[in-house]
C-alpha positions in Angstrom: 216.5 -45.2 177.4 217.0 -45.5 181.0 219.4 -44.1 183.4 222.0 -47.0 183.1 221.4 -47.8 179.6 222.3 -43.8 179.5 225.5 -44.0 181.7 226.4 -47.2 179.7 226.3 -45.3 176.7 228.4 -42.2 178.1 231.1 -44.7 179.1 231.2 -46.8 175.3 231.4 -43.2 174.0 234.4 -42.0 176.1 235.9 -45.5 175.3 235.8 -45.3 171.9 237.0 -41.9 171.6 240.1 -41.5 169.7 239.4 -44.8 168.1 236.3 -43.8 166.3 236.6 -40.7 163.7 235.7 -37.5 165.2 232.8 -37.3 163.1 231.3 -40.5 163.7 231.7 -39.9 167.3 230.4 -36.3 167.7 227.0 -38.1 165.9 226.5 -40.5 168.5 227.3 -38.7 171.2 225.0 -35.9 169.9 222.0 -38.7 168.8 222.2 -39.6 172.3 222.2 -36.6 174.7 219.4 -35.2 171.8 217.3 -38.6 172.8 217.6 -40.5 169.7 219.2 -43.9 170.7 218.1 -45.8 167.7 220.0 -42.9 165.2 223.2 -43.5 167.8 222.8 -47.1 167.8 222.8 -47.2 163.7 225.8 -44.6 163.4 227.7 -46.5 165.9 227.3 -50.0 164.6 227.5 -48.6 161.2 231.0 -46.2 161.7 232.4 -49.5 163.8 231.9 -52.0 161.1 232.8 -50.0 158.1 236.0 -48.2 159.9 236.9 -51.4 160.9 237.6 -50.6 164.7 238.1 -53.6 166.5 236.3 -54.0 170.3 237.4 -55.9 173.3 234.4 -58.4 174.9 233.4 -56.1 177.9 232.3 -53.4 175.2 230.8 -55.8 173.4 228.5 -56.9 176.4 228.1 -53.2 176.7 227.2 -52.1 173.2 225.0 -55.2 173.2 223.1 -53.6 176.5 222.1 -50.6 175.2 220.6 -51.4 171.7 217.0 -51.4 171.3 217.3 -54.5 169.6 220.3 -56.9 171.7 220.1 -59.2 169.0 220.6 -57.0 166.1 223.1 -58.7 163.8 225.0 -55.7 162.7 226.8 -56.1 166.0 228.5 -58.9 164.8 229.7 -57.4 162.1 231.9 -55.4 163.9 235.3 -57.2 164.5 236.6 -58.6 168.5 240.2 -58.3 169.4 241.6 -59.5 172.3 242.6 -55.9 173.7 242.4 -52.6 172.8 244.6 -51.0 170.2 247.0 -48.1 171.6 246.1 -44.9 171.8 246.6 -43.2 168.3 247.7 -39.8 169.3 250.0 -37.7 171.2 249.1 -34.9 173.1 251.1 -31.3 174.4 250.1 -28.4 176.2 251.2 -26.0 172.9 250.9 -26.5 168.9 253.1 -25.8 166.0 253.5 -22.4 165.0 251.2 -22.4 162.3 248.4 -24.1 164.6 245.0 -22.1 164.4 244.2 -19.7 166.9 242.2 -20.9 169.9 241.1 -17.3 171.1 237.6 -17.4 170.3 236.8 -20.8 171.0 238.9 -20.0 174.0 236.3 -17.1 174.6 233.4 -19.1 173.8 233.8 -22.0 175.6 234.9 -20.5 179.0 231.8 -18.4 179.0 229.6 -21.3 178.8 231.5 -23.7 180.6 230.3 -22.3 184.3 226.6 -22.3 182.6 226.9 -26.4 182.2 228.5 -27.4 185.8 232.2 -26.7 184.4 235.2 -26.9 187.0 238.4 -26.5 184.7 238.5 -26.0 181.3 241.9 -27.1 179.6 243.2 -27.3 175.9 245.7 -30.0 174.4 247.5 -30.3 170.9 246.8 -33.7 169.3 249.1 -35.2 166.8 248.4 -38.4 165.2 250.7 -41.5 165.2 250.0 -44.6 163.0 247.1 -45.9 162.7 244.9 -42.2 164.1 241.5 -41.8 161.7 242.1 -37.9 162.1 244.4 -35.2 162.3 246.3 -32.7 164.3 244.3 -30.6 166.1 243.2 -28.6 169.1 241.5 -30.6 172.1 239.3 -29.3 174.4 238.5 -31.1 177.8 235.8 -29.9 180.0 236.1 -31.2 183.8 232.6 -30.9 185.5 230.7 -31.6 188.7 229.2 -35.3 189.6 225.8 -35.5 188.4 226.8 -33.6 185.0 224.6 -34.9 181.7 228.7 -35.4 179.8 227.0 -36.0 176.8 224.1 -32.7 177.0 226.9 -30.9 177.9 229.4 -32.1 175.2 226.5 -31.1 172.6 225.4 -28.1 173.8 229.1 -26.1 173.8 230.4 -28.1 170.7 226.9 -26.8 168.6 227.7 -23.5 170.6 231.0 -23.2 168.9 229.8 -23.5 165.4 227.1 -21.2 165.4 229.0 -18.4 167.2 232.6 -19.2 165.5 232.1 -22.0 163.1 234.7 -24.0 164.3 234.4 -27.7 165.2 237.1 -28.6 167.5 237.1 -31.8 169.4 235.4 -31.4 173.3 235.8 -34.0 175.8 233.6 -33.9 179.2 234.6 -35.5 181.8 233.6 -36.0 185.4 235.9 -34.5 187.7 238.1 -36.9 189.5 236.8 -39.9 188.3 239.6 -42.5 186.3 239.6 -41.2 182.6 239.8 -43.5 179.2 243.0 -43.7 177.7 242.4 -40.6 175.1 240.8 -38.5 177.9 243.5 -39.2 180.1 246.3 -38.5 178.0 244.5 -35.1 176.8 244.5 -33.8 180.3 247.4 -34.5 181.7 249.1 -32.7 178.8 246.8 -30.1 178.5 247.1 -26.5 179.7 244.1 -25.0 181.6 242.1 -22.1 179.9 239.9 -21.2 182.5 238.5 -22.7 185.6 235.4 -21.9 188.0 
């Protein structure tokens, strides 16, 4: 895979996040920082068609420019709408009172974040609306220098969480003042900062 066909694939992951289970999405994004396209490809395609998440044209043409095969017909299983759906979730800067505990992955994170060209380091509350494919949770968003591998660095400190603490909360890493996706947007301007370089 190239170095557009790469960034083409970083920007259909942060476009589809928040519309794609967190599962599905953490696969892809982890088949292709770990150089597996075809595995990303087949769990895309696959998690798109079966979840039923609709895509507008321009991420069509996009999806369609990064698989090894352009023609493959699994694409077309995957249903075209005319725009994208609204965001699913709401986001706040504090959870419920029974909301998990964010110190160690508070700990965690911030100690690796400078390690992976971290800037700011920030943590939102999510809270489904109608029609969200996941829960209410904690939502971490990583800002980080131009240049940054997004999806290396999204890998790296999410499998660094679950080996030190076991927990699997949902990490966004974004480029620092560049125009955010909907989800990535919304996460950050509500989130409250944890620690910052």
């Amino acid at each position: 895979m190239d170095v557009r066909a790469y960034a083409t694939a970083v920007a259909v992951c942060a476009g589809l996040a928040g519309r794609l289970p967190d599962d599905a999405l953490s696969a892809v994004c982890d088949h292709y920082a770990g150089g597996e396209p075809e595995l990303a490809e087949s769990t895309l395609l696959l998690s798109l068609a079966q979840e039923r998440i609709g895509i507008i044209e321009e991420e069509r043409r996009n999806i369609r420019s990064i698989l090894g095969n352009p023609a493959d017909p699994d694409l077309d299983d995957v249903p075209l709408v005319e725009e994208a759906p609204p965001l699913a979730y709401r986001f706040g800067p504090v959870g419920p009172a029974d909301a998990p505990g964010t110190e160690k992955a508070d700990a965690i994170l911030s100690a690796e974040a400078a390690r992976h060209g971290g800037r700011r380091l920030r943590r939102a509350w999510r809270e489904p609306l109608e029609g969200a494919r996941d829960g209410a949770t904690w939502v971490y968003v990583l800002q980080v220098a131009e240049g940054t591998d997004t999806l290396g660095v999204r890998a790296g400190l999410s499998s660094r969480l679950w080996v030190v603490s076991k927990e699997t909360w949902p990490l966004e890493v974004v480029v620092e003042g560049r125009l955010l996706p909907p989800y990535q947007a919304a996460a950050l301007t509500a989130a409250r900062e944890v620690w910052s370089a």
